[in-house]
C-alpha positions in Angstrom: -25.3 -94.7 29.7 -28.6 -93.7 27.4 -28.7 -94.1 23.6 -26.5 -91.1 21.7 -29.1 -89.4 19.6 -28.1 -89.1 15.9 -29.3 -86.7 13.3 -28.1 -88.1 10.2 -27.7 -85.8 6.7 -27.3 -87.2 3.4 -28.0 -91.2 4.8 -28.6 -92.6 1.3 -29.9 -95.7 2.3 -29.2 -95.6 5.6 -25.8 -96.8 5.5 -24.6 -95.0 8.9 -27.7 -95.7 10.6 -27.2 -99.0 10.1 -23.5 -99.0 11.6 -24.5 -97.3 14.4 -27.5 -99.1 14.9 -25.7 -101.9 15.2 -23.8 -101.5 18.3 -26.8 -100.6 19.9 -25.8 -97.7 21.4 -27.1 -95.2 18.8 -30.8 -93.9 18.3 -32.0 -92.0 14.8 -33.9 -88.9 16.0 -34.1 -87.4 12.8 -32.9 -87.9 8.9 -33.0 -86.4 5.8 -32.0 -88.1 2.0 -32.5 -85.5 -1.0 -31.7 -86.2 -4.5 -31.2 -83.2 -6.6 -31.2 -84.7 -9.9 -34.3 -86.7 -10.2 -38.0 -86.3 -9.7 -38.4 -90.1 -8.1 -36.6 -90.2 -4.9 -35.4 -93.8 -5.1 -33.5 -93.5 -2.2 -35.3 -92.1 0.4 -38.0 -94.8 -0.5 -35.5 -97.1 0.5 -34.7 -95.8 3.6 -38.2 -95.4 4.5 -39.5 -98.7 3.5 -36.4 -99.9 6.3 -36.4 -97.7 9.1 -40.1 -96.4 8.6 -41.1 -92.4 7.7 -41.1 -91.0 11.1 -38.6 -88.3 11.6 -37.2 -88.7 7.8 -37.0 -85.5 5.7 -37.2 -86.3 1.7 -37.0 -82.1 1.2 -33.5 -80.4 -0.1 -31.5 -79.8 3.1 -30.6 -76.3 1.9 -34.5 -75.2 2.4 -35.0 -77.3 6.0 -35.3 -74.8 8.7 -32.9 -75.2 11.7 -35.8 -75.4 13.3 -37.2 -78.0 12.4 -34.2 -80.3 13.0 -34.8 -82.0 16.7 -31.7 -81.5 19.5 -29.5 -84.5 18.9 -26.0 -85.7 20.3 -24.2 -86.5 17.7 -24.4 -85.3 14.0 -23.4 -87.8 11.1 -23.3 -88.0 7.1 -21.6 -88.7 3.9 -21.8 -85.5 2.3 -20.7 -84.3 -1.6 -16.8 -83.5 -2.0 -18.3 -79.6 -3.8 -16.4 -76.8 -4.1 -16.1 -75.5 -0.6 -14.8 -71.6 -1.4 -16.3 -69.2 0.9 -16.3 -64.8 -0.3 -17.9 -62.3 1.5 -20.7 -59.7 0.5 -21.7 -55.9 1.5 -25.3 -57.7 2.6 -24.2 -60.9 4.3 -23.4 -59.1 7.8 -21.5 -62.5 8.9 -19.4 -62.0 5.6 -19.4 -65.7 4.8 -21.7 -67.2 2.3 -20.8 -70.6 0.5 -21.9 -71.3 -3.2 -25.8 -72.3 -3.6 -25.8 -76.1 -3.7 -22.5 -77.1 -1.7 -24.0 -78.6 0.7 -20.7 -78.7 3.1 -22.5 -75.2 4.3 -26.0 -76.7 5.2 -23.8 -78.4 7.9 -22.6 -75.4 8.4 -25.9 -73.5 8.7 -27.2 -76.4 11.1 -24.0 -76.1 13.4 -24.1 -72.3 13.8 -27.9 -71.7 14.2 -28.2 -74.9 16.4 -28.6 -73.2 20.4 -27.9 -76.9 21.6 -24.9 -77.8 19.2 -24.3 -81.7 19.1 -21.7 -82.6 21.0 -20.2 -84.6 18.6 -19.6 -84.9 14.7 -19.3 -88.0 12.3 -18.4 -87.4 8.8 -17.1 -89.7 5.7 -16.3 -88.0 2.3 -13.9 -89.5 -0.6 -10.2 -89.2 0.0 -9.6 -86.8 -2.6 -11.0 -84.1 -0.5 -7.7 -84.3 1.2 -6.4 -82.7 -2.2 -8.8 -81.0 -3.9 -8.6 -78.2 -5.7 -6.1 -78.9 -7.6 -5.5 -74.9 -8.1 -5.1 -74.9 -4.1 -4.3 -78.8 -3.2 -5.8 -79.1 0.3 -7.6 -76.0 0.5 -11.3 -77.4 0.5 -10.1 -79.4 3.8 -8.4 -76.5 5.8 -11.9 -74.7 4.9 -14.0 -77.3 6.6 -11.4 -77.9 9.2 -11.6 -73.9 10.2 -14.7 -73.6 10.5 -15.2 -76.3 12.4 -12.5 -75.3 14.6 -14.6 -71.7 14.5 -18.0 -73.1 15.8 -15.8 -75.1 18.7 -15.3 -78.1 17.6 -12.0 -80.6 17.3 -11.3 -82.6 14.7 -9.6 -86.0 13.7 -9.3 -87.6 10.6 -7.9 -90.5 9.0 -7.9 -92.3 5.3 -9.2 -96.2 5.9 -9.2 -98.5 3.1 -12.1 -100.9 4.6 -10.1 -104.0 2.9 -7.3 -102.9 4.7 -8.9 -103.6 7.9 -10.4 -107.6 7.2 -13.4 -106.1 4.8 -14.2 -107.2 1.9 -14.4 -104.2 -0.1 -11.0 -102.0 -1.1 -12.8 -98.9 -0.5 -11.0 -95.9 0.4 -12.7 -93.1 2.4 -11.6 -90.3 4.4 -13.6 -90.3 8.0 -13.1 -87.7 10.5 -15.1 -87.0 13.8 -15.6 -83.9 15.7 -15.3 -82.9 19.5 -17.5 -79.7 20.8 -15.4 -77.7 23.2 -18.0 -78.3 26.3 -17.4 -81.8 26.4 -15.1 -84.6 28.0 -13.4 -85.8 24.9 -12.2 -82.2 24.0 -10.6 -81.5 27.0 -8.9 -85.1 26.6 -7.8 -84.2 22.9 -6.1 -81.0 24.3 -4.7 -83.0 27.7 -2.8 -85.5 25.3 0.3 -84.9 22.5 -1.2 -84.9 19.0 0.8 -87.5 17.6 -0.1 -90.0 21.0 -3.9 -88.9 20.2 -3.5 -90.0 16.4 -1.9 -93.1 17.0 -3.2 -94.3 20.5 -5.5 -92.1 22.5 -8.4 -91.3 19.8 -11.5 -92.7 18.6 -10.1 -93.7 15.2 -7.1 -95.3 16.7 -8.9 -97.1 18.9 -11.0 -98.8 16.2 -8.3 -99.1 13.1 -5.0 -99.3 14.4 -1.9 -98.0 12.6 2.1 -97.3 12.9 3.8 -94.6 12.4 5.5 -93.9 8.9 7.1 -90.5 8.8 7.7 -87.7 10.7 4.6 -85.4 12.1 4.0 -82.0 10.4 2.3 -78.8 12.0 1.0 -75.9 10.8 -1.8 -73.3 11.8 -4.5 -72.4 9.6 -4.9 -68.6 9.2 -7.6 -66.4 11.2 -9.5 -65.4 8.8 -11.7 -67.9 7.0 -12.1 -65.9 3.8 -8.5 -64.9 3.7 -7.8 -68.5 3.8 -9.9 -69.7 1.5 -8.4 -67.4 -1.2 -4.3 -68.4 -0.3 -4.4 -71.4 1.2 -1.7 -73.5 -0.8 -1.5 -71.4 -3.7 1.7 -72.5 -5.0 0.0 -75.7 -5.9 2.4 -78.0 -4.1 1.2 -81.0 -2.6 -1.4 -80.9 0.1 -0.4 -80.2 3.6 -2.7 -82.8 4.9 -1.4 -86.6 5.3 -3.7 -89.4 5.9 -3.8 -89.1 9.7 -4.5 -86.2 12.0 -6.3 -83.9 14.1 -6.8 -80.1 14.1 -7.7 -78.5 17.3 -7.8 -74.4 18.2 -6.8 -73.6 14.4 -3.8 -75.7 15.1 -3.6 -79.0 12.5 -0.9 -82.2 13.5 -0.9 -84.5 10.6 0.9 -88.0 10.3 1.3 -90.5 7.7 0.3 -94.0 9.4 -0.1 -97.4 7.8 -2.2 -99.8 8.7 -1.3 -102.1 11.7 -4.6 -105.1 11.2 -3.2 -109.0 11.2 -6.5 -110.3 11.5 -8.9 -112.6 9.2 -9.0 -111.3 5.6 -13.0 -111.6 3.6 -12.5 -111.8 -0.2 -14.7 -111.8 -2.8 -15.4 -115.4 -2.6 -17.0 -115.2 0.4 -19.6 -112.7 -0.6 -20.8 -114.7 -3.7 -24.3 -116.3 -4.1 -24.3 -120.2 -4.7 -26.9 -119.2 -7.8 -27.8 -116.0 -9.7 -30.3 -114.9 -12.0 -29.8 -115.4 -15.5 -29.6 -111.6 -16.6 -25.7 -111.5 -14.8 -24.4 -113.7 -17.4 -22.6 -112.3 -19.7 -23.3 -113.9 -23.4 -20.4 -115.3 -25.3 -21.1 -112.7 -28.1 -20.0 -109.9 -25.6 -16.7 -111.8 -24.3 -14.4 -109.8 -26.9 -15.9 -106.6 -26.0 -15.6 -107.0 -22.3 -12.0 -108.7 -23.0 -10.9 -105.4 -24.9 -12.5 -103.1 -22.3 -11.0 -104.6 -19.5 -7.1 -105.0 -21.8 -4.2 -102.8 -22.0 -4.3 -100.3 -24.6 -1.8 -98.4 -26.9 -3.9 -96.9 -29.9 -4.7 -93.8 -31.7 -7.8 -91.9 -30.7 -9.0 -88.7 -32.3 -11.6 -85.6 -30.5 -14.8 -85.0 -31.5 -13.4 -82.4 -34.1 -10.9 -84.5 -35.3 -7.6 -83.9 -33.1 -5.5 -87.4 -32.9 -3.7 -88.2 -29.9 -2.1 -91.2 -28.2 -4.0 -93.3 -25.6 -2.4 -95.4 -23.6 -3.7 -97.7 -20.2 -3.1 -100.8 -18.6 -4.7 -104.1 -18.5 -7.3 -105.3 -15.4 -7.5 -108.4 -13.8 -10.0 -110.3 -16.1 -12.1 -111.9 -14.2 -11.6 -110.0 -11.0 -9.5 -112.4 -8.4 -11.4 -114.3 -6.1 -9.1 -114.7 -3.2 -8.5 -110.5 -3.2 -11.1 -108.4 -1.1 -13.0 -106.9 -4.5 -11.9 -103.5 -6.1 -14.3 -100.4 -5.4 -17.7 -100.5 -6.3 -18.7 -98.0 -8.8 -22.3 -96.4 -9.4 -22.2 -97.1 -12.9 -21.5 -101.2 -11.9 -25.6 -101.9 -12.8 -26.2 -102.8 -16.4 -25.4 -105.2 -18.9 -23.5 -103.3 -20.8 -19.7 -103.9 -21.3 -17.6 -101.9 -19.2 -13.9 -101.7 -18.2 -15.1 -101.0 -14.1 -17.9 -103.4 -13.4 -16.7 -106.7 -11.9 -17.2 -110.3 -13.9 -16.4 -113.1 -11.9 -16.0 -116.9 -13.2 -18.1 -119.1 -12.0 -18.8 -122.7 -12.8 -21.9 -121.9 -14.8 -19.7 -119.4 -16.3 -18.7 -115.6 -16.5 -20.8 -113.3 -14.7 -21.6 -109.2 -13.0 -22.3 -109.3 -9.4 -25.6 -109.0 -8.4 -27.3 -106.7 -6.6 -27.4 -108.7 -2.8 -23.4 -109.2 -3.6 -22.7 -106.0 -4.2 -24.3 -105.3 -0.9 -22.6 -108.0 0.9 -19.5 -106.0 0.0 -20.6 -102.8 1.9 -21.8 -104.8 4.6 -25.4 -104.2 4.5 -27.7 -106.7 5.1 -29.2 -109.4 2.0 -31.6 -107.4 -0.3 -31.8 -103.8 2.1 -32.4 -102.1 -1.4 -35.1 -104.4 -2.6 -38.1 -102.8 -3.3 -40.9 -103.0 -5.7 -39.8 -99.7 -8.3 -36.1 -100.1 -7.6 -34.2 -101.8 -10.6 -31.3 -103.9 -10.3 -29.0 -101.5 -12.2 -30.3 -98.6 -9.6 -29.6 -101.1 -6.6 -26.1 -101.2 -8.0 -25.8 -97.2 -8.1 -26.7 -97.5 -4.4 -23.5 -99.7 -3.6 -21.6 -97.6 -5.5 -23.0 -94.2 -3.7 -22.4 -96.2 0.2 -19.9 -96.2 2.8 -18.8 -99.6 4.3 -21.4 -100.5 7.2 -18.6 -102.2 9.4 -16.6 -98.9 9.5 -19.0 -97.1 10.7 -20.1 -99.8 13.0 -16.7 -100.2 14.3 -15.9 -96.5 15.0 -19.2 -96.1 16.9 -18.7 -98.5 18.7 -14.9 -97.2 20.0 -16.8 -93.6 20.0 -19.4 -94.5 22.7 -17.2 -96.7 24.8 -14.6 -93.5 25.4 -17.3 -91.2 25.9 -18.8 -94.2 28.6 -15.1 -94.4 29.9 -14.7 -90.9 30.7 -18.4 -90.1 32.2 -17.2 -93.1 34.7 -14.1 -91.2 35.6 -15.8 -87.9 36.3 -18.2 -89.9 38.8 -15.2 -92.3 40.3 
């Protein structure tokens, strides 16, 4: 079977490329990185300097012609958890129009205008989109679940802490990957029970397995996207959606599933460098400051126009354990400052931050990928904190092409 062709939106620094690079079964037709916020595009000078500029896009997505995006098989990205409401207007003849700068509806855009859609659909966002808004918990899911289900596609999801799995990172994400109706792996999806498909039977399951805990729940997500944009969950319980689950012909199953992974554990330990530069130590003078940032806290604190209240939080692990997998990398973990999020770990020339290749080590990329002559340590670390863990991507790629190679075997058996 030939190389899938990937088209992939908001790649950062090329952390799904590089997942599905690496089983060798994926090819990069075409990408595009845009930072909205900043005139140098650090980023996208990353990804170039690795993969090379052909077929990369540094230009806002929202102003890239559909035309301009090549045919590809399979369309992947980490995009922004926005505000995903949709309304209608007297001149929008289609009646749908998403807020200027969500970017959930460039990938909308590309899907509907596309005459060869991609047959399949990759996506990773934080695991809050489960939940969010909190005026309509779950709402901004069913949204992008409909109109998926709209343009023809099937979807499954599922909430994997990478740590969870033997990485060693605890990094929560929510992926989910997308079926179009015309091919093998839909008709499958619809052939088999949902709650076989969730815990057996589909890509995800097949790459991180899990058990059961709870009973399935079903629901159907209204006709009309608008109309369910504006009800969905109004009563502000707790979101419908559970960790697992797939949502095919308007029709959602969700299950909440643990993880089922007894294999080798990587901790933090194992990502360290034997030596690091001297700007990661943390001088003696700033011990207190990190000791009270990092402490529990029951104190007085007053607003900026003088309004006391009580602030209360609990106390971190100070310095972070070295035989867990490490917490979640933050953007904001660059810097020498003092902060309650960054990690210090003890080492025997004393207390340190991670570095830059460490912090990649702990998304799985290779040694120094975001070395480059322009790019600071502190932005290197706001990379990390921006990326997806490489070997869940890899993994699930990997189960994705093999079932789509198993089934193109039984049509021609």
């Amino acid at each position: 079977m030939r190389k899938l062709k990937v088209c992939e939106l908001f790649s950062g620094v090329g952390g799904f490329r590089l997942g599905l690079e690496n089983t060798g079964n994926y090819e990069v037709v075409w990408s595009n990185q845009w930072e909205p916020s900043t005139k140098t595009q650090h980023a996208s000078m990353v990804y170039e300097a690795r993969f090379g500029p052909e077929n990369h896009s540094n230009t806002n997505i929202e102003e890239v012609p559909t035309s301009e995006i090549p045919d590809h098989d399979i369309l992947v990205g980490g995009f922004p958890c926005q505000d995903y409401s949709v309304a209608t207007t007297l001149k929008n003849s289609k009646g749908l129009i998403g807020k200027k700068g969500v970017l959930w509806w460039s990938i909308h855009r590309i899907l509907s205008e596309k005459v060869v859609k991609p047959k399949y659909l990759f996506f990773e966002n934080v695991d809050r989109m489960l939940k969010s808004p909190s005026s309509q918990r779950g709402r901004d899911f069913a949204v992008m679940l409909k109109s998926l289900n709209d343009l023809g596609y099937a979807v499954e999801w599922r909430v994997i802490n990478a740590a969870e799995y033997g990485m060693p990172q605890r990094r929560r994400r929510v992926f989910f990957m997308g079926y179009h109706k015309s091919t093998e792996m839909y008709e499958e999806l619809r052939a088999i029970s949902p709650t076989k498909w969730i815990l057996e039977e589909g890509t995800i399951a097949s790459s991180f397995q899990v058990k059961k805990q709870g009973a399935p729940v079903s629901f159907s997500l209204e006709k009309d996207l608008v109309s369910l944009s504006s009800s969905f969950n109004l009563e502000k319980a707790l979101s419908p959606f559970l960790n697992s689950g797939i949502c095919i012909e308007n029709e959602v199953h969700t299950l909440k599933t643990i993880p089922d992974y007894y294999g080798s554990q990587k901790v933090l330990s194992d990502v360290l460098e034997e030596h690091s530069a001297p700007e990661f130590y943390i001088p003696e003078a700033d011990f207190q400051k990190w000791e009270y940032l990092k402490g529990a806290k029951k104190e007085i604190r007053k607003t900026k126009d003088g309004f006391a209240y009580n602030y209360s939080e609990g106390s971190m692990v100070f310095p972070d354990a070295l035989d867990q997998p490490s917490r979640t990398i933050i953007t904001g973990e660059g810097g020498k400052s003092p902060s309650r999020f960054k990690h210090v770990v003890q080492t025997s020339t004393g207390l340190r931050r991670l570095s830059p290749v460490e912090l990649e080590r702990l998304n799985m990329f290779p040694d120094n990928h975001t070395k480059l002559d322009g790019i600071s340590n502190t932005k290197r670390a706001f990379f990390m904190g921006n990326a997806l863990v490489v070997g869940v991507v890899e993994q699930m790629g990997n189960a994705l092409f093999q079932k789509i190679n198993a089934l193109e075997k039984q049509l021609q058996s």
